[in-house]
C-alpha positions in Angstrom: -15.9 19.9 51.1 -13.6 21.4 48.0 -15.9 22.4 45.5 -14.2 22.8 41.8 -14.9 25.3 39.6 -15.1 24.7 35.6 -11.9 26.8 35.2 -10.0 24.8 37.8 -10.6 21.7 35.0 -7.9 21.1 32.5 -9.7 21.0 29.5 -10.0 17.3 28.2 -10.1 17.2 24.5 -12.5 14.7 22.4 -12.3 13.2 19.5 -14.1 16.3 17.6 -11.8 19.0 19.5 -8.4 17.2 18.2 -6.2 19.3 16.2 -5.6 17.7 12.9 -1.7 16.9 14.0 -3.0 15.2 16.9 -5.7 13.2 15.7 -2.6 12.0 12.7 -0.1 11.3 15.4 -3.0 9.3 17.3 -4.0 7.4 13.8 0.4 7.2 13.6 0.3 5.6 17.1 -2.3 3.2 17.2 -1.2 -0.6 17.0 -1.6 -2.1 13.8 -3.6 -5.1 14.2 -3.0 -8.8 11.6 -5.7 -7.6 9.1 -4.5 -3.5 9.4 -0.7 -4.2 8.6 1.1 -2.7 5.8 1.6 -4.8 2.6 4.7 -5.0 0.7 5.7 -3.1 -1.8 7.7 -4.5 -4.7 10.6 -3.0 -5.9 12.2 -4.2 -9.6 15.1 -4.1 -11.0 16.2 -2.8 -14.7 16.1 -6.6 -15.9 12.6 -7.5 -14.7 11.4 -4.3 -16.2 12.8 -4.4 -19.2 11.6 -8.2 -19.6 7.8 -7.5 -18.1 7.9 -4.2 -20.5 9.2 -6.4 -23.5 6.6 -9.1 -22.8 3.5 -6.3 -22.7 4.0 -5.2 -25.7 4.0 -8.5 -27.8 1.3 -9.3 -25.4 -1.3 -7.5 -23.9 -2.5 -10.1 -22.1 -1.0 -13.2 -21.5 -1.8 -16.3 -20.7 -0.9 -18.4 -17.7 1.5 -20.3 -19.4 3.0 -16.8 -20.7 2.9 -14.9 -16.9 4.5 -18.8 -15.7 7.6 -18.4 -17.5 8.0 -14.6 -17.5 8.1 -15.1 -13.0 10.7 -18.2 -13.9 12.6 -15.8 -15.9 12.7 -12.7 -13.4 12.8 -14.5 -10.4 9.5 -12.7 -9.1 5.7 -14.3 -8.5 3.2 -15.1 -10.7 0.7 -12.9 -8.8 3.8 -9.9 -9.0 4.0 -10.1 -12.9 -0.4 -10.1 -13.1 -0.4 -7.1 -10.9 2.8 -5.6 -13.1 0.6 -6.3 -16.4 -3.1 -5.3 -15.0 -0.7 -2.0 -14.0 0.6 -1.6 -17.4 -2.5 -1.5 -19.1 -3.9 1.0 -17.4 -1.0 3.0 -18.0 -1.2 2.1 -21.3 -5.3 2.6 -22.4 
């Protein structure tokens, strides 16, 4: 019978002996599952800034009605032009 000896072993590495590189590129690798996957992010042209900008600062806060025809007008969704206006403020307070 061949008996081993702990040298003759390639070390395995766990979860706690992974380098920081490794344990990204593992993290990197993985297979993003429905609820893990990356969301969109928007991208807006001079126009649809200029007209979101121009609308914040008559209005702070607008109404639905107001964040309607503001998505009409730059072609973008309602929920697009609330996130761009919650964003604003917080830029601007």
């Amino acid at each position: 019978m061949n008996i081993l000896t702990l040298a003759e072993f390639p070390e395995e590495k766990t979860p706690q002996k992974l380098t920081k590189v490794e344990r990204h590129r593992a993290k990197k690798s993985r297979k993003c599952s429905e609820s893990e996957k990356r969301r969109y992010r928007a991208t807006f042209d001079k126009a649809q800034i200029y007209q979101m900008e121009r609308m914040f600062m008559l209005n702070h806060y607008p109404d639905v009605a107001g964040r309607s025809e503001l998505s009409k007008s730059t072609g973008l969704s309602e929920s697009q032009v609330q996130v761009s206006q919650e964003t604003e403020r917080k830029k601007f307070f």
